[in-house]
N, C-alpha and C positions, 0 to 999 in steps of 0.2 A: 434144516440147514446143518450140515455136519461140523463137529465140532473140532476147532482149528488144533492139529496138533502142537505138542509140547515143543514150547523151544530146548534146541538140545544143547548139551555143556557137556565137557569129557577131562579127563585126565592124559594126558599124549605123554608117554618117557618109554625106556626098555631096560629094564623089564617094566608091566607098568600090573601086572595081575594080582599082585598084594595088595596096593594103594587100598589104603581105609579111605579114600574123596568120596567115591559115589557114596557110600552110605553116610557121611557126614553128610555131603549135599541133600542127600534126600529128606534126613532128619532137617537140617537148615527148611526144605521147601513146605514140610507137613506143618512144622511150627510157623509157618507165614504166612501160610495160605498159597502158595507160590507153584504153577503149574508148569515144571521145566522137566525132560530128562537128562539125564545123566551117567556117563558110562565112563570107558577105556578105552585107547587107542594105543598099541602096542607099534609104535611109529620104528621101521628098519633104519639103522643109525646114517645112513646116509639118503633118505627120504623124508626128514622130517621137515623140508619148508613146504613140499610138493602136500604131506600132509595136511599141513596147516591151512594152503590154499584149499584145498578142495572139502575140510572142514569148512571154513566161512561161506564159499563158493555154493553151499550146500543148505545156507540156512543159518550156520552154529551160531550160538549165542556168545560160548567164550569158550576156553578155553586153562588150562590147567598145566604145568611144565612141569617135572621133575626129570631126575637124572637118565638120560645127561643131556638134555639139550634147550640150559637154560640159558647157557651164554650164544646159541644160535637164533635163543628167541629173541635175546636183548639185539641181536644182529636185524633180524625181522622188522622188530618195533623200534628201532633206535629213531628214527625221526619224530615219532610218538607216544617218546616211553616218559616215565615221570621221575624227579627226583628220586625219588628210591631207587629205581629202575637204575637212572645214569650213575648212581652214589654206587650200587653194589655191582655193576658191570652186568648182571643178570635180570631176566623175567622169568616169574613164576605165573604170570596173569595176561592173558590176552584175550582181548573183544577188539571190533570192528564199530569204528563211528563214521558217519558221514564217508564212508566207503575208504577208510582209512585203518589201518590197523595199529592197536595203542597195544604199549607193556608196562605193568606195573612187577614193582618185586614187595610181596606181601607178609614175609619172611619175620624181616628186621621189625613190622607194627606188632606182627603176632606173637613176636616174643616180648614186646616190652609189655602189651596186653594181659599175656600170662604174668610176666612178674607182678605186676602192680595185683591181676586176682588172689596172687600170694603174696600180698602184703610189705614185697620188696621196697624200701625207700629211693629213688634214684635220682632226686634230687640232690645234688651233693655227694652220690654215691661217689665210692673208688671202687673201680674194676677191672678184674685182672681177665683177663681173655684168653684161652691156650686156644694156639692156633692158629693160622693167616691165610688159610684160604677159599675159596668161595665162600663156604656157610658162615665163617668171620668176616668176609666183606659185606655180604648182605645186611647185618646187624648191626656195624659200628655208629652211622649215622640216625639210624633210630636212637640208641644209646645218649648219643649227642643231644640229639634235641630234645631227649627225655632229661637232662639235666644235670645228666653223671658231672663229675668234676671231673674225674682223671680215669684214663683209661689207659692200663701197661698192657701191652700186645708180646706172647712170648711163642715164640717158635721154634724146633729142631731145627729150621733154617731164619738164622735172625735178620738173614739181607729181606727175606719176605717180610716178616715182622716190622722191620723199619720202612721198607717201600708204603705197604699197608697205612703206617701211623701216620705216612707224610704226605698219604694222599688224601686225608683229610685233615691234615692240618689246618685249611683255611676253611673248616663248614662253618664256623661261627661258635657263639654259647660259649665261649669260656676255657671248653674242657683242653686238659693237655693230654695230650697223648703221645707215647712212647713205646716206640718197638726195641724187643731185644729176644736172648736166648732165652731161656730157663736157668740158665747155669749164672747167669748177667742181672738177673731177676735182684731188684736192691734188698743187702738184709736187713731182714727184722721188717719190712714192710707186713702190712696186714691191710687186707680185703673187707669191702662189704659186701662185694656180690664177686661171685669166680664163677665163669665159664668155660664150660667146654666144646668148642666146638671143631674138637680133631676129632677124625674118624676110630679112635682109639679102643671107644665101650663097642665096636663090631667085632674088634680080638679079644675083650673082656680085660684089660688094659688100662693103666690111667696114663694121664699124661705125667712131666719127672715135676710135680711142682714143688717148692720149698716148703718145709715143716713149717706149721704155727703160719698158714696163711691167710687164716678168718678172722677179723676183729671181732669183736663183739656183736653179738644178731646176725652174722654175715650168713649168706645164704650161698648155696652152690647150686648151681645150673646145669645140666650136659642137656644140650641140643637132641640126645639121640635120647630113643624113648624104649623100654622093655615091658617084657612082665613083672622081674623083679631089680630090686637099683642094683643100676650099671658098676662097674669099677670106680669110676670117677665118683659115684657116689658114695659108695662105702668108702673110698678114699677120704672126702671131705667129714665124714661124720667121726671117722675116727683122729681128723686130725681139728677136730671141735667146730665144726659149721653148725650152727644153730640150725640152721633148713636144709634139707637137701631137696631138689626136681626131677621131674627128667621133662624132655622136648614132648609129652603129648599133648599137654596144653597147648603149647605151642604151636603145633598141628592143627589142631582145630582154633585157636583164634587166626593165625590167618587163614584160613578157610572160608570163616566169617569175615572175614575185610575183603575178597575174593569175591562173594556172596554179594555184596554189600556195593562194592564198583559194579557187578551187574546187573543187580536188580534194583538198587536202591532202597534195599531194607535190609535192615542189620539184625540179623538174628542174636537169639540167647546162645552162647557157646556152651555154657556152664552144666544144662542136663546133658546136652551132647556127649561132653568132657564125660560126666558123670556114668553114662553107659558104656562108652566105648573104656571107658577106666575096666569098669566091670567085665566088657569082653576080654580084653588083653590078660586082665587077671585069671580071668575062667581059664 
């Protein structure tokens, strides 16, 4: 009797031929024992639901979103998307249940995952956010219900910034949250955690934030991930951030929460992390 092929899982966005997924996922499937394939799908910007259908229609297991067609997946899956999913207006994760298609957005677990691997406190934390869109919406409410106390939201556009803070104003947990400029940003305030999540370290760039913005241990974060730290990084270390990050953790722990909604076993991130660190640097 022949042997049933692999179910298959892809990455869909455009461009999508960089994506490090497939070889996360594959490392994910050899450490679980897990018999799935894994590719790309380079979906044309105005075909991508015709994609998706004929993806599932075909077998797929799940499915994988990146830029840009995360807010058409939250459009796809909105009848069956999850808190996350409806919190950040986007999906990064899609599978088929009961002949129904679900979205999750996997974003916001995987960065609080990463922090807490790096020893981040966020219980109580203060955090300061640059930035208010998409990849700031995705993370806020994870942030929330990890425990932050407060969370100031600063943007080049502060009507986003305050739209953003007061669309979660009622998640619950405490935290307060306040949008403004940079320029509005209150003095003499100091951070436990500062994040970056403008598209800034792609021009090598930081964003304008106030001197003396890390309290003591405070750590610095940018979403985006390089060979060597970003702008926003060496920004942070020179104005005294005890830590500085970048987003490849990140990367890979939601990949593993991804993994994890569709097969139901949660992989190690951590040697993954560990290699792909290696290749980047290479």
């Amino acid at each position: 009797m022949p042997l049933a092929a692999p179910t298959r899982y892809a990455v869909i966005g455009n461009p999508v031929a960089h994506s490090k997924s497939p070889w996360i996922h594959a490392r994910f499937a050899e450490q679980t024992g897990q018999q799935l394939a894994y590719g790309t799908i380079c979906a044309p910007v105005d075909e991508f639901a015709s994609q998706v259908r004929d993806f599932f229609a075909a077998g797929g297991g799940g499915l994988n979103v990146t830029v840009p067609f995360k807010l058409q997946a939250f459009d796809l899956a909105q009848d069956h998307a999850s808190a996350r999913a409806r919190a950040a207006g986007a999906v990064n994760t899609l599978w088929m249940s009961n002949g129904q298609l679900h979205g999750c957005n996997t974003d916001g677990v995987g960065l609080v995952n990463d922090l807490r691997r790096l020893g981040a406190r966020l219980a109580g934390a203060r955090v300061l956010l640059a930035g208010a869109g998409g990849a700031a919406r995705g993370i806020v409410l994870p942030l929330i219900e990890a425990g932050c106390a407060s969370i100031d939201i600063a943007n080049r556009t502060p009507a986003r910034a305050v739209e953003l803070a007061a669309s979660f104003a009622g998640a619950g947990h405490g935290a307060a949250l306040r949008g403004t400029s940079y320029a509005d940003l209150p003095a003499g305030t100091q951070w436990d955690l500062v994040i970056n999540a403008t598209a800034s370290s792609l021009s090598d760039e930081a964003p304008p934030l106030p001197a003396r913005a890390y309290a003591a241990g405070g750590l610095a974060y940018d979403l985006m991930y390089a060979a060597r730290p970003t702008a926003f990084m060496r920004q942070a270390a020179a104005d005294g951030a005890a830590g500085t990050a970048d987003g490849l953790g990140m990367l890979v722990e939601q990949a593993a929460e991804s993994f994890f909604i569709w097969r139901g076993v949660r992989p190690d991130p951590a040697p993954v992390l560990a290699d792909l660190r290696k290749q980047l640097s290479a």
